[in-house]
C-alpha positions in Angstrom: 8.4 47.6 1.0 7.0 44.1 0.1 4.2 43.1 -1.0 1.5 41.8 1.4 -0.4 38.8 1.1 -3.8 38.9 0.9 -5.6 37.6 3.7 -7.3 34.1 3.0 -4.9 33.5 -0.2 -3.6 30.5 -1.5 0.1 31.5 -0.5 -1.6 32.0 3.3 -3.3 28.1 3.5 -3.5 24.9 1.8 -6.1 25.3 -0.6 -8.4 21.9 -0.5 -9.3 20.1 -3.4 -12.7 20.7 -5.2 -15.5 17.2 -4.8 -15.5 16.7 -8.2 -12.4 18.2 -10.1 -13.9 17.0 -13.7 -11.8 16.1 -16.7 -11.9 18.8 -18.5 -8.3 19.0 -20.4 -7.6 21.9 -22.7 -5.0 23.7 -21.3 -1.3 23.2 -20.8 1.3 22.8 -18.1 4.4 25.7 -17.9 7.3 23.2 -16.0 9.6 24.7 -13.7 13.0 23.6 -14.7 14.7 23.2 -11.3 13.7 21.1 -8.6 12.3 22.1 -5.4 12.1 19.5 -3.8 14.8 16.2 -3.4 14.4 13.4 -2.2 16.7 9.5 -2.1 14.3 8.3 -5.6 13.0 11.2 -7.0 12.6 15.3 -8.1 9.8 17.4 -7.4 9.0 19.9 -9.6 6.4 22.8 -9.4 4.2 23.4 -12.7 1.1 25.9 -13.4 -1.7 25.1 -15.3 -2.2 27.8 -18.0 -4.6 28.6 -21.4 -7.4 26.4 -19.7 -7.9 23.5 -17.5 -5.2 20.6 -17.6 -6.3 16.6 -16.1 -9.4 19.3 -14.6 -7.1 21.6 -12.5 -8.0 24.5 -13.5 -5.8 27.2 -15.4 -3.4 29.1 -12.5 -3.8 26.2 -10.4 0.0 25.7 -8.6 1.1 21.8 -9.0 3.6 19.6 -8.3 4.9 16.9 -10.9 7.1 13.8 -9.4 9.9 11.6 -12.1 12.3 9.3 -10.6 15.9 10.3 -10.5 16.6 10.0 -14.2 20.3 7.9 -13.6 21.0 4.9 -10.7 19.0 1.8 -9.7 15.9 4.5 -9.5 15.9 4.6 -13.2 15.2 1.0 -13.4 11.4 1.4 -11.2 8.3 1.6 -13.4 6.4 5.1 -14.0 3.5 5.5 -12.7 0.2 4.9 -14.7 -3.6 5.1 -13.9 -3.0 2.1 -11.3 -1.3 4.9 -8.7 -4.0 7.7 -9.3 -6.7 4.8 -8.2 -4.6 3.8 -5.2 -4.6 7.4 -4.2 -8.5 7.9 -4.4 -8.9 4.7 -2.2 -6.6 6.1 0.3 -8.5 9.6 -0.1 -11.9 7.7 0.4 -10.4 5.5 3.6 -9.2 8.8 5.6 -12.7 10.0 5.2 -14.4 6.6 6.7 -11.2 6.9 9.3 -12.3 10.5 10.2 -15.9 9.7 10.6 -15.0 6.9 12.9 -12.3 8.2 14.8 -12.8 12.1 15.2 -8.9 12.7 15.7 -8.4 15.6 17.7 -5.3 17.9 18.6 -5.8 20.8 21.9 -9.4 20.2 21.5 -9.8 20.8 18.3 -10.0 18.2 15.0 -7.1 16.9 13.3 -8.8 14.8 10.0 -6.6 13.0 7.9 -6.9 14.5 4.1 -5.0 13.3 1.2 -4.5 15.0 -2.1 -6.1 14.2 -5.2 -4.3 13.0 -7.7 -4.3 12.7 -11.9 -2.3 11.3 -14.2 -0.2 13.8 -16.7 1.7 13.2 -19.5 4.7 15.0 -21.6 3.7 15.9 -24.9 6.8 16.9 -25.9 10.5 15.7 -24.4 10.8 18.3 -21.4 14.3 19.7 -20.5 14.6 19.3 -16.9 17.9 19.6 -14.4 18.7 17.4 -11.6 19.5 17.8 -7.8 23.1 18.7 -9.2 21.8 21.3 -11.9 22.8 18.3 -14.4 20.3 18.8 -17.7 18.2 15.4 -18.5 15.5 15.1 -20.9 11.8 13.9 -19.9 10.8 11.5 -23.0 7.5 12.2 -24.8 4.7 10.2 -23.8 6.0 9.9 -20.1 3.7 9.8 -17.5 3.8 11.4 -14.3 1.5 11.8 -11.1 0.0 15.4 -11.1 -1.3 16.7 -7.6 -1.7 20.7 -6.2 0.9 21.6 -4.3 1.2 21.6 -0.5 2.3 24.7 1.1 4.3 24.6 4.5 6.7 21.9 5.9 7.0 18.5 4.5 7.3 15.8 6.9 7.5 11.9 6.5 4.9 10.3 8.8 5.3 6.6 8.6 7.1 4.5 5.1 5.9 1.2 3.6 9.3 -0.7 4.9 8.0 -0.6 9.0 10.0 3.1 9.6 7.2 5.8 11.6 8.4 8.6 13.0 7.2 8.1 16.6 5.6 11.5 16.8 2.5 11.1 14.8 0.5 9.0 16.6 -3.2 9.8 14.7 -1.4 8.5 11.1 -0.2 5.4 12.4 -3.5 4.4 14.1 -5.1 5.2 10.3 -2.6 3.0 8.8 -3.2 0.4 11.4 -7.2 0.6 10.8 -6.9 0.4 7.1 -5.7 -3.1 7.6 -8.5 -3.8 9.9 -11.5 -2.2 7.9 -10.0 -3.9 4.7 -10.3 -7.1 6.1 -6.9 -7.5 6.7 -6.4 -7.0 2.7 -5.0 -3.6 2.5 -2.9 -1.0 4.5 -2.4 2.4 4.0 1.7 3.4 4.9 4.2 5.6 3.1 2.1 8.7 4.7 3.9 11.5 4.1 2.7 15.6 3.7 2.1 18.7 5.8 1.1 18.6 9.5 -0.4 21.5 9.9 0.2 23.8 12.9 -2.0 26.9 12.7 -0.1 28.7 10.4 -1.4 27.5 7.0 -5.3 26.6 7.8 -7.0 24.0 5.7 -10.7 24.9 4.8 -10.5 26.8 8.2 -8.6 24.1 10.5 -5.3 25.1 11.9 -4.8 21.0 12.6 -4.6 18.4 10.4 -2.6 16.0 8.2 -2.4 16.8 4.4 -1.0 14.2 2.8 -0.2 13.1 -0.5 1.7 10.1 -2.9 1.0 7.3 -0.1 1.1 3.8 -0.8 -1.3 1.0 -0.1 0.5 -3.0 0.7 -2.4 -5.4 -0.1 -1.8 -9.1 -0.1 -2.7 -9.3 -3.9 -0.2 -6.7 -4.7 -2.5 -5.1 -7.0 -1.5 -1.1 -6.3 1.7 -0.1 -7.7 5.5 0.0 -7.1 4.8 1.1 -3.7 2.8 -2.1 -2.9 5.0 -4.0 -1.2 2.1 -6.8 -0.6 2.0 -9.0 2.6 5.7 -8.4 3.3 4.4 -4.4 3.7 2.4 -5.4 5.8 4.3 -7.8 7.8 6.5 -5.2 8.3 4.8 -2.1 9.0 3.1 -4.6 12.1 6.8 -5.3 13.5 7.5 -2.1 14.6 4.2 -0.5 15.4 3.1 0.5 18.9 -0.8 0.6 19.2 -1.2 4.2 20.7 -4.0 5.9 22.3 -5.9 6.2 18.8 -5.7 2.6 18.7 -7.0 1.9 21.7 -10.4 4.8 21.1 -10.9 2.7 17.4 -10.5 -0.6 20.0 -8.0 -2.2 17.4 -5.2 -2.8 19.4 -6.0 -6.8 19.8 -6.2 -6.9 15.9 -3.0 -7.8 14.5 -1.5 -10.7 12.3 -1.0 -13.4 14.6 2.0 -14.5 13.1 4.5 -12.8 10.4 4.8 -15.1 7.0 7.2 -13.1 4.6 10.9 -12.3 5.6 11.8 -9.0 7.4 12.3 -5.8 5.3 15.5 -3.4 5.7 13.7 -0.3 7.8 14.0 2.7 5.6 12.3 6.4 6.0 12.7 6.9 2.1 10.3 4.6 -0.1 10.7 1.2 -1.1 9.9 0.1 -4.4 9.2 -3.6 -5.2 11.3 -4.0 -8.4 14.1 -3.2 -6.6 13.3 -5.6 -3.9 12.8 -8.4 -6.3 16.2 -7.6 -7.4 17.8 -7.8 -3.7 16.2 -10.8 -3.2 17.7 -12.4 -6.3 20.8 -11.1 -5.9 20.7 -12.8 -2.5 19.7 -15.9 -3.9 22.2 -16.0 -6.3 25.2 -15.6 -3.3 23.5 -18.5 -1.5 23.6 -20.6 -4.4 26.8 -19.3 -4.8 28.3 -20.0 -1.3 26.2 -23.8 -1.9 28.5 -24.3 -4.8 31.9 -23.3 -2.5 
């Protein structure tokens, strides 16, 4: 007979992270080989912090590390650095102020917006890791990776930063809509991805909510990462969204660009990274000038 979870343990919710998780960094991280998780870019792979604390998680805390896919254009995108672990704690601080303001609710009951903290982890040593394909590559020493606790339960994409949503989750949209607003139309919050949760794996007692984690912010200064896709992000998350009835509570639904300035983005679920955008748009450059010259 099989063991049985004990009630109220991590395997039986998502565990929320601690106010102030500290830097205390004495331990190490054990690295599951394998992935468990694959998507078009990059691997996920589950670690455990052991002999200590690691980046402040404390020692037996289940994580999960991200790397690009290690051969393809993907290859090419930068790693992530402290840049991405700031972006995340802006985004953590604007679903708070979005909460607040909004009080999302699902049957009756509230449905806040929480996103995962985040640190930034490095490889000691080169790490032997396998692929979606059980191919072996090699993570270099000294390469940098975003850390986060893992997130129990069904992973969904919400909304990308190319203009794709999912239709369905109406309460994510409107935050990424109001980000733009209470930014002063700087900044908005898209690529929301994580766990809706259903009332099967509570978080801090709520059966409803969205945990998300490794969003992206589009500003117009294009100060937040690979993710950042600057005005032409937002340009395009504002073509194809539908105020909804989220909208309409925050009263946002007259505020939108007036007019789009950057050229339309191919729609895509999966993430879209600006080096490789650049590179499209050279490449398409260079077949115009190309064509000129016929």
């Amino acid at each position: 007979m099989g063991k049985r979870g004990r009630q109220g343990s991590s395997h039986s919710r998502n565990g929320a992270d601690a106010d102030t998780r500290g830097g205390r960094n004495n331990g190490t991280l054990d690295f599951a080989e394998q992935p468990m998780g694959v998507g078009e870019s990059r691997l996920a792979f589950r670690c455990r912090v052991r002999d200590g604390c690691y980046r402040g998680y404390t020692e037996g805390s289940y994580c999960i590390f991200k790397l690009f896919k290690p051969e393809g254009r993907y290859a090419r995108v930068q790693s992530v650095g402290a840049e991405d672990v700031a972006m995340q704690l802006t985004v953590k601080r604007l679903a708070e102020q979005f909460n607040d303001v909004c009080q999302p609710t699902k049957q009756q009951q509230p449905c806040e917006i929480v996103v995962r903290d985040a640190a930034l982890g490095e490889f000691d040593d080169g790490e032997r890791l396998r692929d979606a394909s059980g191919r072996v590559f090699r993570a270099e020493a000294g390469q940098t990776f975003l850390l986060e606790r893992e997130i129990r339960g069904q992973f969904e994409k919400f909304n990308s930063n190319s203009g794709w949503t999912s239709g369905s989750d109406p309460i994510v949209d409107a935050f990424s809509h109001w980000s733009w607003v209470s930014s002063g139309q700087r900044q908005l919050v898209c690529d929301c991805q994580g766990h809706r949760g259903d009332g099967s794996l509570p978080h801090l007692g709520n059966p409803y909510y969205y945990l998300l984690t490794d969003p992206a912010i589009c500003s117009a200064s294009r100060e937040f990462g690979e993710g950042d896709l600057g005005q032409r992000g937002i340009d395009a998350f504002f073509r194809h969204h539908t105020c909804n009835e989220w909208c309409e509570k925050l009263d946002i639904e007259y505020e939108r660009p007036e007019y789009f300035r950057t050229a339309e983005l191919p729609r895509r679920q999966s993430t879209t990274y600006n080096t490789l955008v650049r590179e499209d748009d050279d490449e398409d450059d260079s077949e115009d000038d190309s064509d000129s010259d016929g």
